[in-house]
C-alpha positions, 0 to 999 in steps of 0.5 A, a space after each residue: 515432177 512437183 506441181 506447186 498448188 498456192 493459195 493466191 492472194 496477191 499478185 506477190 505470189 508468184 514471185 515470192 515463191 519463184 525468187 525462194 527457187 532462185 535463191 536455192 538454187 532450183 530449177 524456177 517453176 513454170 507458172 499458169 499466168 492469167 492473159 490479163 497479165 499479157 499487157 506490155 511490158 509485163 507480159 514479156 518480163 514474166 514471160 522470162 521469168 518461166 510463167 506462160 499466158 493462158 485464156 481465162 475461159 477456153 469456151 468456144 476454143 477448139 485448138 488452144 486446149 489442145 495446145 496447152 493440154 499437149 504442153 503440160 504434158 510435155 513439162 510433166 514428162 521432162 520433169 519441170 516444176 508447175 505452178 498453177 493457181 486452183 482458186 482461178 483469181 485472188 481471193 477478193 475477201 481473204 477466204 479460199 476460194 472454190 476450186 476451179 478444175 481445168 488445169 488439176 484435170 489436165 494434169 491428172 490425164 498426164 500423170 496417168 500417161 507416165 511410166 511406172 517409176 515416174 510420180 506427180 506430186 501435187 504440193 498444195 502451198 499456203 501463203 499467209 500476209 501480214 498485210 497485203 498491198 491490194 487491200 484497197 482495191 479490193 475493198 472497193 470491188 467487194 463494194 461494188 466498184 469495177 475491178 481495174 484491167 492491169 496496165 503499164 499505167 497502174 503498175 506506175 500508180 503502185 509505185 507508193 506500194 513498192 516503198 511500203 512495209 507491209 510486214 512478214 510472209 510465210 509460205 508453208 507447204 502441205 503434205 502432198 499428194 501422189 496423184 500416180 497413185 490415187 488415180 490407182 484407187 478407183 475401179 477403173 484406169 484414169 482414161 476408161 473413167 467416164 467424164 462425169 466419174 473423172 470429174 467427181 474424182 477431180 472435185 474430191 482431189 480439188 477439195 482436199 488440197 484447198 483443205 491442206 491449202 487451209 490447214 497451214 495458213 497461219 495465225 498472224 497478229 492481223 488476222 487474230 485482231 480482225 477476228 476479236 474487232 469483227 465479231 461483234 458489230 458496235 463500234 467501239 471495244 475496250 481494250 481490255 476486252 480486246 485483249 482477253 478475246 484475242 488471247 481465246 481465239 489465238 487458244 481456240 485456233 491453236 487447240 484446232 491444230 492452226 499453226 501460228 506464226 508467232 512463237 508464244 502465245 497471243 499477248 501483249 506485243 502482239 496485239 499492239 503490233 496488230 493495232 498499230 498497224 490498223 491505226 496507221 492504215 486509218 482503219 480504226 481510233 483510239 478514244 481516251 476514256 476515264 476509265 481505260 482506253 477505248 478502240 472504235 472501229 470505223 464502219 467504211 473500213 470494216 470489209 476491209 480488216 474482214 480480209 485478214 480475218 476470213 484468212 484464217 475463218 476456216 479454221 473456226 468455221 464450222 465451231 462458229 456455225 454450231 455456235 449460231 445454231 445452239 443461240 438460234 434455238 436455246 434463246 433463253 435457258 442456260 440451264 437446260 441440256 442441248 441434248 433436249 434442242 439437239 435434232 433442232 441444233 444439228 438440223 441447222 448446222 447442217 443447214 449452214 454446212 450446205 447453204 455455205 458451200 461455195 464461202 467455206 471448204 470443210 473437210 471433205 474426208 469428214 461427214 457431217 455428223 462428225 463435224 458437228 462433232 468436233 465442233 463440240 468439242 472446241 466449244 467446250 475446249 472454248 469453255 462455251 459450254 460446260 460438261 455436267 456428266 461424263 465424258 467418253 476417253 479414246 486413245 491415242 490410234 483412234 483420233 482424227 487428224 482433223 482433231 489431232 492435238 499434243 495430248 496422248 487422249 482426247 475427251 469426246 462430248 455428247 449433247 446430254 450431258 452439255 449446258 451452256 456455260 457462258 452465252 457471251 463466249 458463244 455470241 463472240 464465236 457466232 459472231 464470226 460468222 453472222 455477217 455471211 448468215 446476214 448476206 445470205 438473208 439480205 439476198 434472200 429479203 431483197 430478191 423477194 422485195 425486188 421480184 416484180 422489177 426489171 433488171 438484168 442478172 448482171 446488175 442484181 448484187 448493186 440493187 441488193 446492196 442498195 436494199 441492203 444500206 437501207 436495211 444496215 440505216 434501220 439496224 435490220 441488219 448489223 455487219 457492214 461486210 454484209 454488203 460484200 458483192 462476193 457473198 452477195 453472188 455466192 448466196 445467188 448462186 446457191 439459191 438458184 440451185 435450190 430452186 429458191 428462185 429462178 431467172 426468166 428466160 429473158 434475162 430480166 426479173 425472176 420468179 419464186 418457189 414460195 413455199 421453198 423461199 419461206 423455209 430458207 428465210 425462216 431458218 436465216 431468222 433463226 440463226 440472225 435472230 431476226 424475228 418476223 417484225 425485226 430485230 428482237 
């Protein structure tokens, strides 16, 4: 029985990938639709198209979970394709989101009730846009606007959407997973499991398929040319530079085993073709200048050209965070080994891995260590940093498939014998993350200024962002998707887990761990470059 797992980015999901069903002939897939979908006449049309309606929280629900649990059974064991979303919603900034793991659970616990010569196999699917027809809507949301409830009325409004090219699809499928056989791994049967050993095994199994999830969204021109505007905060770029940062980026994300959806190398026509299309969507100009042609980018519209860039971030991430971690440190000399900063490095990179665990899905079958391993190798590869000794060869059996390349050998860099080669190459690559330290840091700055106020949790991401434009007016902070209500929650969520700071029991207001509060912040200085009195 094959569960479909897509990425989700746009209400185009679904029905591209059941009109491919259709055209080859196959049985369509019985989709998880969310109830907002219910509306008239949406509701009974996709209702015919296999999809069924189910609640977004089954909190407080005593019959519906069992309904639905008993009817996913039954389509398991008849052998019905199923289509489910992980990630809940559409991702609002590009990036995969958290897994969500009620309905995985559910098929887990009927995989565990078929027979023997019976398998489920979980197929994770990457969709990847040129361009999606929702980015409007949900640059205002990440501003801070109300998401629109989906009615008859908005679907006439998206009459000018249905006319317009928005470029190419692709949908890629993952290697799968046999969930028969993984629920055979632990110690014991799938139903003696207690609830929190069932619900550790469902968070690995959720983790691993978003990573399969990312690994086969591809690089398209949009995305490559988001990632070279973005990555430093002015507001103009030369073409030339333009060009030969995005020929590195399209190298970089090749060498880390992305997959690409154009044929030959990132060059000419293709970042045209991506330029083109920002500029008829208004999202930047084109300034003539004496000496060649100058790209400025306009700073309401940079959350967002973010959306295509965090499509295929997770590729690069955690090379970007090693990056920021290596600037934060060696401020000044080139010419001194990382190896002497290197407990400084790594504890910071680590620091990012953790702070950033609900904006990035890292490999979950990789420890730290061997992250911040294989990031340094990519920013050596990226010419970052420059080898001085020697380097240590394995073969071709004992390579990672995380790190995985067309070579029969790899070449494994350690700290000692690694300078920096090339600051510039390492601001462009820390800069593509530095608008999430930045989020983080403005959370942080401005909970802390607001503690003795009196608003309700509901309310608190519209004041930071408030706090936040006045930051951005002083050049305190540099990222205008910095303000992103989306990072701007995350980096609540995980401070409160921290202890960080805490909510009072009346909802309203909220209280500090000093000494935890001025550990965090200072780190984020670290890694922003922020000193105490401002930006150095």
């Amino acid at each position: 029985t094959p569960i479909l797992i897509p990425s989700h980015r746009s209400h185009l999901d679904y029905l591209l990938i059941s009109s491919e069903f259709f055209k080859r002939g196959l049985v369509l897939p019985h989709v998880v639709a969310g109830e907002n979908l219910a509306f008239f006449p949406a509701g009974s049309l996709i209702r015919r198209c296999g999809a069924f309606v189910i609640k977004r929280s089954f909190r407080n629900e005593r019959i519906f979970p069992v309904v639905f649990t008993r009817y996913v059974q039954i389509l398991i064991r008849d052998g019905f394709p199923i289509e489910f979303f992980i990630e809940g919603g559409r991702s609002r900034t590009g990036k995969l989101l958290y897994p969500k793991l009620g309905v995985l659970g559910m098929v887990t616990d009927a995989s565990s009730l078929m027979r023997n010569d019976q398998k489920v196999s979980l197929l994770p699917v990457a969709v990847s846009y040129e361009q999606i027809a929702e980015e409007k809507s949900y640059a205002k949301e990440l501003g801070g606007g109300k998401k629109k409830k989906e009615s008859i009325f908005s679907i006439f409004s998206a009459s000018k959407v249905i006319l317009k090219r928005f470029g190419k699809v692709y949908i890629r499928i993952g290697e799968p997973i046999i969930v028969n056989e993984e629920i055979q791994l632990y110690e014991k049967p799938w139903n003696q499991l207690s609830e929190l050993r069932r619900r550790e095994v469902l968070g690995y199994l959720g983790e691993r398929i978003m990573h399969r999830i990312g690994r086969n969204m591809l690089i398209l021109p949009t995305g490559v040319m988001a990632m070279a505007i973005l990555c430093e905060p002015s507001m103009g770029i030369k073409i030339s530079t333009l060009r030969d940062r995005s020929r590195r980026f399209d190298y970089l994300l090749r060498t880390v085993g992305a997959q690409s959806g154009v044929k030959s190398d990132f060059g000419g026509w293709a970042v045209q073709e991506a330029l083109e299309r920002f500029s008829s969507e208004g999202w930047i100009k084109n300034i003539d200048d004496e000496s060649e042609e100058i790209i400025q980018v306009l700073p309401q519209n940079r959350i967002t050209m973010e959306y295509y860039k965090n499509g295929i971030l997770h590729h690069v991430a955690t090379t970007s965070m090693l990056a920021s971690a290596i600037l934060g440190v060696m401020t000044k000399d080139d010419q001194t080994s990382i190896a002497e900063f290197w407990d400084e490095i790594f504890n910071l990179f680590q620091y990012q891995v953790f702070l950033f665990r609900y904006e990035f899905l890292f490999n979950p079958e990789l420890s730290v260590e061997e992250l911040c391993s294989e990031a340094l190798q990519y920013l050596v590869t990226y010419t970052g940093l420059q080898n001085s000794g020697i380097e240590k060869e394995y073969g071709q059996e004992e390579k990672k498939e995380s790190i995985s390349t067309s070579e029969n050998t790899i070449l494994i860099y350690t700290p000692e014998h690694l300078t920096i080669c090339n600051r510039s190459y390492l601001n462009e690559l820390s800069g593509l993350t530095q608008n999430f330290l930045e989020s983080y840091y403005l959370t942080l700055r401005a909970c802390h200024a607001m503690r003795q106020r009196q608003f309700d949790e509901k309310s608190i991401s519209k004041h930071i962002q408030g706090y936040g434009k006045a930051r951005i007016s002083i050049r305190e902070l540099l990222y205008e998707e910095s303000l992103s209500s989306v990072s701007i929650k995350n980096a609540i969520r995980a401070f409160r887990e921290e202890g960080v700071f805490s909510f009072l029991s009346d909802g309203n207001g909220f209280v500090f761990d000093e000494q935890v509060y001025n550990q965090y912040i200072n780190e984020l200085r670290v890694l922003c470059r922020i000193s105490e009195n401002g930006r150095s």
